[in-house]
C-alpha positions in Angstrom: 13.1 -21.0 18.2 10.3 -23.8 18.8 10.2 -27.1 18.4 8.0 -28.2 15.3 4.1 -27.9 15.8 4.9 -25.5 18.5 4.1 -22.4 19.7 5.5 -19.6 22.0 4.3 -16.7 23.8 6.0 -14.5 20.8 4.0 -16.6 18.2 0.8 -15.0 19.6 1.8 -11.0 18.7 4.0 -12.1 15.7 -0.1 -14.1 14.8 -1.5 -10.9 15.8 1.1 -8.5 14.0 0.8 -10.0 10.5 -3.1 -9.8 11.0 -2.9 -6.5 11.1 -0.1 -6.1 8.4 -2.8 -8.5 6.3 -5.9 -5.6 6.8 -3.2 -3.2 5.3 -3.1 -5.0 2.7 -7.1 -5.5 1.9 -7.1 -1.5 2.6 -3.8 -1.2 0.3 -6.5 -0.2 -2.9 -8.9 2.1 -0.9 -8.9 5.6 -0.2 -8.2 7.6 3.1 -11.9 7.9 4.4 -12.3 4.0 3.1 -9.5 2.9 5.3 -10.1 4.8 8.4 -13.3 2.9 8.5 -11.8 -0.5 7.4 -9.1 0.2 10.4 -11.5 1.2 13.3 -13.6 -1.8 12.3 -10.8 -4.4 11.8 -7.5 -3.2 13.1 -8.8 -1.9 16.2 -10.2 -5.4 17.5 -6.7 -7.3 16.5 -4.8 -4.3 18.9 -7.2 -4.6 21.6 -6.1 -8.6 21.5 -2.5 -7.4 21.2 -2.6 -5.4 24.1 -4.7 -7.9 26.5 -1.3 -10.1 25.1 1.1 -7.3 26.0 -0.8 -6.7 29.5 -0.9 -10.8 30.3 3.0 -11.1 29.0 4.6 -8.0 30.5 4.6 -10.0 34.1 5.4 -13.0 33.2 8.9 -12.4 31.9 12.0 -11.1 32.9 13.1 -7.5 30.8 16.7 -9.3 30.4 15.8 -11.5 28.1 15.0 -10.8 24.1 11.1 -11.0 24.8 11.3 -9.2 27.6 13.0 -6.2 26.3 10.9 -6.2 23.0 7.2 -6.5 25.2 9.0 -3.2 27.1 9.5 -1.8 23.7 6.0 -2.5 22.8 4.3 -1.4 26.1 6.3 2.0 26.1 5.9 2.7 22.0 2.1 1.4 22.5 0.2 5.2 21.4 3.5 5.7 18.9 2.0 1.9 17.3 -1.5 2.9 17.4 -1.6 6.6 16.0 -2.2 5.2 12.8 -5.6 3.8 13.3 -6.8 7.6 13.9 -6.6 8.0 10.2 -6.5 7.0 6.7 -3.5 8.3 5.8 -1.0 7.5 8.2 1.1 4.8 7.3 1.6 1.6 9.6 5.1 2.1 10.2 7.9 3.9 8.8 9.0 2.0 6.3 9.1 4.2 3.5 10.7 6.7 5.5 13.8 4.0 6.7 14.1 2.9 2.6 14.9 6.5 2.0 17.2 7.1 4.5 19.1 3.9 4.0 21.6 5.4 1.7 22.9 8.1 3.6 23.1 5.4 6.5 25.5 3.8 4.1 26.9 7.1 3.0 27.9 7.9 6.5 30.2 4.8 6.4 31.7 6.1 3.5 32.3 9.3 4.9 34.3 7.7 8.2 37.5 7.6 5.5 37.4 10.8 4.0 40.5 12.8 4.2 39.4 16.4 5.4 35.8 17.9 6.5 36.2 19.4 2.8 36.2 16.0 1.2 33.1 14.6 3.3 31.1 17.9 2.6 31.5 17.4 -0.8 30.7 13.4 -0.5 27.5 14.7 1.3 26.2 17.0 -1.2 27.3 14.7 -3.4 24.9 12.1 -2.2 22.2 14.8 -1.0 21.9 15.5 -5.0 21.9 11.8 -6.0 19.3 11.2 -3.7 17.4 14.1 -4.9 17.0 13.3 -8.0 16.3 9.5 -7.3 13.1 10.9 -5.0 12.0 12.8 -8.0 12.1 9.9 -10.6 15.4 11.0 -12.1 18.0 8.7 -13.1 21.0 10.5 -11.7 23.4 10.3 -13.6 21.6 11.8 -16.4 19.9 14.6 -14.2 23.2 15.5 -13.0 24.7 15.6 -16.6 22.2 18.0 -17.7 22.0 20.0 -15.2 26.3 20.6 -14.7 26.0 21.2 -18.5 23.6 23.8 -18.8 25.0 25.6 -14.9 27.4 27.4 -16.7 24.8 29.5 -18.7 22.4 30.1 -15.7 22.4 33.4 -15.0 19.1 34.2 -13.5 17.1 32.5 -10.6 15.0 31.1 -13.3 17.8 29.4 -15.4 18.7 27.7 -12.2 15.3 26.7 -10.8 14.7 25.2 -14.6 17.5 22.6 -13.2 16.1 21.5 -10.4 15.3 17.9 -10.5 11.4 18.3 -10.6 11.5 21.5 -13.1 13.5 19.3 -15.7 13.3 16.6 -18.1 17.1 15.5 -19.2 17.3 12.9 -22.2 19.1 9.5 -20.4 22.3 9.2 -22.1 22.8 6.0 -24.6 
């Protein structure tokens, strides 16, 4: 932490970081070919002054302390960081990809106090279907409803696949 009206070496990236978070932002609205351009124009000026940072930084501190061991992180991720400039549709970071796989982080906590392997299967699937249906803009509870009321009648492949979250339409229960 710095004293008011301060700055640190960290400041500088942070600085640099939410610039380019900020060009993300302007290309938010754009399409893929739109934001390629906007990134090799914009983004890749505000990376080349990240790395001369990283470069200038890297000897100057020990890889003990918390900077150190997040400029080590930086300099041996640095192509994973940069892949996304090389086109329009790549994503920044992973985000989205963390969001979604939050729950079954949690789930697996869950899981520790399950009884038998049979019991955290079933919490497993149990979640894997939940989740499902939530990536395909179902309300669970309702998609799972319809669907274990109607499973008893399937009978052909087509009965079932008409349950699948993103074949199906259930009503949301009042």
């Amino acid at each position: 932490m710095q004293p008011k009206g301060k700055t640190g070496r960290a400041d500088i990236a942070l600085n640099l970081i939410n610039k380019l978070y900020g060009i993300e932002r302007d290309l938010k609205e754009v399409g893929d070919e739109h934001r390629h351009e906007g990134r090799q124009q914009n983004s890749l000026p505000v990376l080349a002054q990240l790395r001369a940072w990283l470069e200038k930084t890297q000897s100057q501190v020990t890889a003990q302390n918390a900077l150190g061991k997040a400029i080590s992180y930086l300099a041996n991720n640095w192509d994973k960081l940069v892949r996304y400039t090389e086109a329009g549709f790549l994503p920044i970071d992973n985000n989205a990809a963390e969001r979604t796989i939050r729950p079954f982080v949690i789930g697996r906590k869950n899981w520790l106090f399950s009884d038998t392997p049979k019991g955290a299967r079933a919490s497993a699937q149990l979640y894997s279907l939940v989740e499902t249906a939530k990536a395909n803009d179902q309300e669970p509870y309702a998609w799972l409803r319809h669907a274990l009321e109607r499973l008893p009648q399937a009978a052909a492949v087509e009965d079932f696949e008409a349950l699948l979250p993103w074949n199906c339409t259930p009503q949301i229960p009042r």
